[in-house]
MARMILO-743391 format. One record per residue (C-alpha): x negated, y, z. Coordinates in steps of 0.1 Angstrom, whole numbers, plus 5000, padded with zeros to 4 digits. Example, Ala and Ser with C-alpha at 12.3 -4.5 7.8 and 13.67 -1.06 7.14 Angstrom:
<atoms>
     c1     c2     c3
   4877   4955   5078
   4863   4989   5071
</atoms>
This chain:
<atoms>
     c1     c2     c3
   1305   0873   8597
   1295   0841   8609
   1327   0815   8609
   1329   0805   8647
   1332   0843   8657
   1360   0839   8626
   1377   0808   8648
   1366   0833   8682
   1386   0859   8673
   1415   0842   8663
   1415   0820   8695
   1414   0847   8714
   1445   0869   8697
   1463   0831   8704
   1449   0834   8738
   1469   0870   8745
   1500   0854   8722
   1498   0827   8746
   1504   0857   8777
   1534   0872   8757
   1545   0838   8755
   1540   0830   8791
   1561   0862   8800
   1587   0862   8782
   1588   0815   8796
   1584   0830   8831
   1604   0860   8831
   1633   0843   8851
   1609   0837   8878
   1606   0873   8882
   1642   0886   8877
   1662   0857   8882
   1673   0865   8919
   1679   0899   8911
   1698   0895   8881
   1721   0870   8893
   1730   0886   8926
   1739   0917   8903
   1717   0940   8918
   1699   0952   8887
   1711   0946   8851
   1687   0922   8829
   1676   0950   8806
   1663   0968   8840
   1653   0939   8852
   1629   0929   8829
   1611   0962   8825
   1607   0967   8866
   1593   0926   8864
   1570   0936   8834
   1554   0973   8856
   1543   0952   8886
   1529   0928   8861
   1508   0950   8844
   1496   0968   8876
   1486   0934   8897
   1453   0934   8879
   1447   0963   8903
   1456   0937   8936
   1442   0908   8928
   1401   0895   8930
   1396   0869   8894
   1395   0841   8917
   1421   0821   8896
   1404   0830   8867
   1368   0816   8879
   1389   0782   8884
   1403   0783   8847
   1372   0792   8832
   1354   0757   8853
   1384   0731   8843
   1361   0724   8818
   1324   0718   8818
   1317   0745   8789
   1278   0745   8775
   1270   0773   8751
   1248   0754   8730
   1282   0733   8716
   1302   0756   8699
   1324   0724   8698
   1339   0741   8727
   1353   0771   8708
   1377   0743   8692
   1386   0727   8728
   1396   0759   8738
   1419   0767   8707
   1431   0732   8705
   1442   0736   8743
   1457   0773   8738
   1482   0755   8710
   1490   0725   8733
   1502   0747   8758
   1520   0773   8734
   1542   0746   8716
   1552   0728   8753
   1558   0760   8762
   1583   0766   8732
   1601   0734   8733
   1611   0736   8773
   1612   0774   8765
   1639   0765   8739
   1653   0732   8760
   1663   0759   8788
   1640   0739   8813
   1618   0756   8836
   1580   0745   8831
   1552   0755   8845
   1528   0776   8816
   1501   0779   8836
   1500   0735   8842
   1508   0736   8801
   1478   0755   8801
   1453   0735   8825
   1468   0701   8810
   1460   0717   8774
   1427   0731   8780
   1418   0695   8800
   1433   0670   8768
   1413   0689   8741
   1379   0689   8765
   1386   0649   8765
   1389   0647   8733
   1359   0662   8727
   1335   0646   8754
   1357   0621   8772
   1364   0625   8811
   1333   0632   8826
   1337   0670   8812
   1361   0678   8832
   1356   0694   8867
   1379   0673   8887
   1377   0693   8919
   1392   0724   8900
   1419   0702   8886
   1428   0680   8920
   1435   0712   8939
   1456   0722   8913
   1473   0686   8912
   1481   0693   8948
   1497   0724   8945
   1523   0709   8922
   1538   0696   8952
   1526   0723   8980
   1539   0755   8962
   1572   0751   8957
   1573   0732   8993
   1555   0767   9008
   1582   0789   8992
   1609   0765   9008
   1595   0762   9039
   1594   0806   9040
   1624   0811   9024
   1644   0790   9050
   1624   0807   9079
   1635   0839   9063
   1670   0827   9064
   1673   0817   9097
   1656   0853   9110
   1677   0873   9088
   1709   0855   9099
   1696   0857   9134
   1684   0893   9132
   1715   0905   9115
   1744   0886   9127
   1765   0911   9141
   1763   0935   9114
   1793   0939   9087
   1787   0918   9058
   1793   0947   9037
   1764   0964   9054
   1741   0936   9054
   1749   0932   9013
   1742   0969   9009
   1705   0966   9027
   1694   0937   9011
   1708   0949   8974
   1682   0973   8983
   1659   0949   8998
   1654   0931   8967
   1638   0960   8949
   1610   0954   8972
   1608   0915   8970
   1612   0911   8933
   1583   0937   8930
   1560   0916   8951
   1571   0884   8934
   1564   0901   8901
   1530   0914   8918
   1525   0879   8923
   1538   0867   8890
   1510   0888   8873
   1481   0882   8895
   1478   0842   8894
   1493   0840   8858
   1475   0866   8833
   1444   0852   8854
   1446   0819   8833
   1442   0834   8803
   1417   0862   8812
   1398   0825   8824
   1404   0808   8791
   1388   0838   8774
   1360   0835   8795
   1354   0803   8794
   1359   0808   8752
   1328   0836   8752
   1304   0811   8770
   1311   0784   8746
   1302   0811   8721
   1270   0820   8734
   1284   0860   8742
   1290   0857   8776
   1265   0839   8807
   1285   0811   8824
   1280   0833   8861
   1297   0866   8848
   1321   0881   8869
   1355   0896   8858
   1355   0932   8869
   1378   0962   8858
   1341   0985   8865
   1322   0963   8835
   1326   0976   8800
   1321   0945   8787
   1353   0923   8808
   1375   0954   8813
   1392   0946   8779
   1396   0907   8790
   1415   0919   8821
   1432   0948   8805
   1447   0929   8775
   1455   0896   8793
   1479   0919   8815
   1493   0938   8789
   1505   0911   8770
   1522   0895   8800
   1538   0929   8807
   1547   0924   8771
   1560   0891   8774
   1582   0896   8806
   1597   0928   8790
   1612   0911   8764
   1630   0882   8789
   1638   0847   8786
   1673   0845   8794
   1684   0808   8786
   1659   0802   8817
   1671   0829   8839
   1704   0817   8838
   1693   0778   8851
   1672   0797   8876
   1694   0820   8890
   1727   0811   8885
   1729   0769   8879
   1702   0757   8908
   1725   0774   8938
   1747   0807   8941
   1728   0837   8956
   1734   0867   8973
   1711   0898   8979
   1699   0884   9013
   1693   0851   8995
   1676   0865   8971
   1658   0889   8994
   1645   0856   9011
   1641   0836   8978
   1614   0859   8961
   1598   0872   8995
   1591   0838   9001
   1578   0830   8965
   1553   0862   8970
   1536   0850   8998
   1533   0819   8984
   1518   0834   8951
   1497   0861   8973
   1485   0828   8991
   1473   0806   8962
   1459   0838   8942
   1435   0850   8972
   1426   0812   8975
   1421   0806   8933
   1444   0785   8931
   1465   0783   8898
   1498   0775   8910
   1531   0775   8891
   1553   0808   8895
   1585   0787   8881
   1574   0756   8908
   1573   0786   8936
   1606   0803   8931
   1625   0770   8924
   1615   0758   8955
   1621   0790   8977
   1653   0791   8953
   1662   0756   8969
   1653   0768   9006
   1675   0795   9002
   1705   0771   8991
   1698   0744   9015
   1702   0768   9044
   1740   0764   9037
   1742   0729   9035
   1727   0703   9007
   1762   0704   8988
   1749   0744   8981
   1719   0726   8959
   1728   0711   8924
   1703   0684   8931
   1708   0671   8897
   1696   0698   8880
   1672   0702   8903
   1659   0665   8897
   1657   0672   8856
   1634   0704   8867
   1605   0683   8887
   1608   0654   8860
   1600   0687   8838
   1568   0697   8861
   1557   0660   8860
   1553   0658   8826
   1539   0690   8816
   1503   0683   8823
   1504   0647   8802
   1527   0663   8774
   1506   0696   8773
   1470   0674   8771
   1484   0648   8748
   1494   0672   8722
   1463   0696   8726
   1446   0661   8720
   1458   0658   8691
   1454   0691   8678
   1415   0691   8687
   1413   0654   8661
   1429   0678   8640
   1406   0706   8641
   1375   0689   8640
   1381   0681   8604
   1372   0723   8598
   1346   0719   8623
   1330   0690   8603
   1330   0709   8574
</atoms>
């Protein structure tokens, strides 16, 4: 066997370790809400997260993925690429560990694009990378979690409108119930823009290998992409199954107090937000999305409900993941062209 399809394989199994990883680092978005308003215990949780996972590659069109693939300008006559793409995968794994580890809730998929971007540079300086994939991206740093605010509060409002002279006892009931419903589409959500990032990577991978043309289309009917779609699910299903509870509990429990309405209104907002940005491509940040309908939520009751600190030490977090992510994928490309030279 020749030795890049060595380095191909291998880049890929780090691709779908990368997926379990981004699970487990992005479970809280999921189950956050509904853990910490009691609703469902964690171990449930997790495993009612990790179903609707698994099952969004059956909602979702690859748009996300098309964008991921197109970060970077990838020709198949450089297998230099292969590298770019395994040095970016390790950029994003470690950030993801240390803020995974830290408690802090990052964005994997940013860790990802600012990975996948740094080696690319590194390889062939700036002009390789596709800037209009990466802007629009850029601006959703900002415009997710400021969507998910924006709905959860006008969820708020209605419900408190809509239900105001009902027992609180009742309303607690309904919404306990609610939240079935929301966390499922959040974790719809959840699956559909994130397992699409590394189903792109792979793809993205394969050109630079010469396997796969740079127009081919991700589709659950082709033989020869099923297993890219399939296995970049799986492993998130994986991943959210087995939880990441230091982040769950800054998520759900430190930003602001919830009940099941507010939780209700928290992930309901965060789905559309996520069904939103996946129909358009975007790759947004699931942990940007529910913070900020997570914040909506808590603001509704006054800015005193918001630990602003906290919530200050999480977007200092998102600022830095693209230029920590890139920096140290950098750096691990320098190191990898040393095999590559020999």
């Amino acid at each position: 066997m020749d030795f890049i399809w060595i380095v191909v394989i291998l880049t890929v199994a780090v691709a779908f370790i990368f997926d379990v990883i981004n699970g487990f680092h992005d479970a809280a978005n999921s189950i956050a809400t509904i853990v910490s308003t009691r609703v469902l215990r964690p171990r449930y949780a997790v495993l009612w997260a990790a179903f609707f996972n698994f099952v969004a590659m059956f909602i979702f069109a690859p748009r996300v993925a098309d964008t991921i693939s197109k970060i970077v300008a990838v020709t198949a006559d450089d297998d230099s690429y292969v590298w770019v793409v395994l040095a970016g995968l390790i950029g994003a794994i470690v950030w993801d560990l240390l803020t995974w580890w830290w408690g802090i809730p990052t964005s994997s998929s940013h860790a990802l694009i600012g990975g996948f971007a740094g080696a690319g540079v590194a390889h062939a300086g700036f002009e390789v990378l596709n800037w209009d994939k990466i802007l629009i991206t850029v601006e959703f740093i900002p415009l997710a979690p400021l969507i998910g605010l924006v709905a959860a509060v006008g969820l708020m409002i209605a419900v408190a409108w809509i239900f105001r002279r009902w027992r609180p006892a009742s309303v607690d009931s309904l919404f306990r119930k609610g939240q079935f419903v929301s966390a499922a589409l959040y974790s719809l959500g959840h699956g559909g823009n994130d397992a699409q990032k590394t189903m792109g990577i792979i793809v993205a991978l394969l050109i630079a290998a010469g396997s796969m043309a740079p127009n081919t289309e991700l589709s659950l009917t082709d033989p020869s992409t099923l297993w890219i779609i399939l296995g970049a699910h799986t492993a998130m299903a994986i991943g959210t199954a087995f939880g990441g509870w230091r982040i769950v509990r800054t998520m759900g429990m430190k930003i602001t107090k919830l009940k099941p309405y507010g939780g209700f209104c928290a992930e309901t907002g965060g789905a559309f937000t996520l069904f939103l940005a996946t129909h358009m491509g975007v790759p947004v940040s699931t942990t940007h999305t529910i913070t900020g309908a997570i914040i909506g939520v808590g603001a509704t009751r006054g800015a005193s409900a918001v630990k602003w600190g906290l919530a200050g030490r999480i977007v200092w977090a998102w600022v830095l993941t693209i230029p920590a992510a890139a920096i140290v994928s950098a750096g691990t490309y320098m190191l990898t062209t040393l095999f590559h030279a020999r």
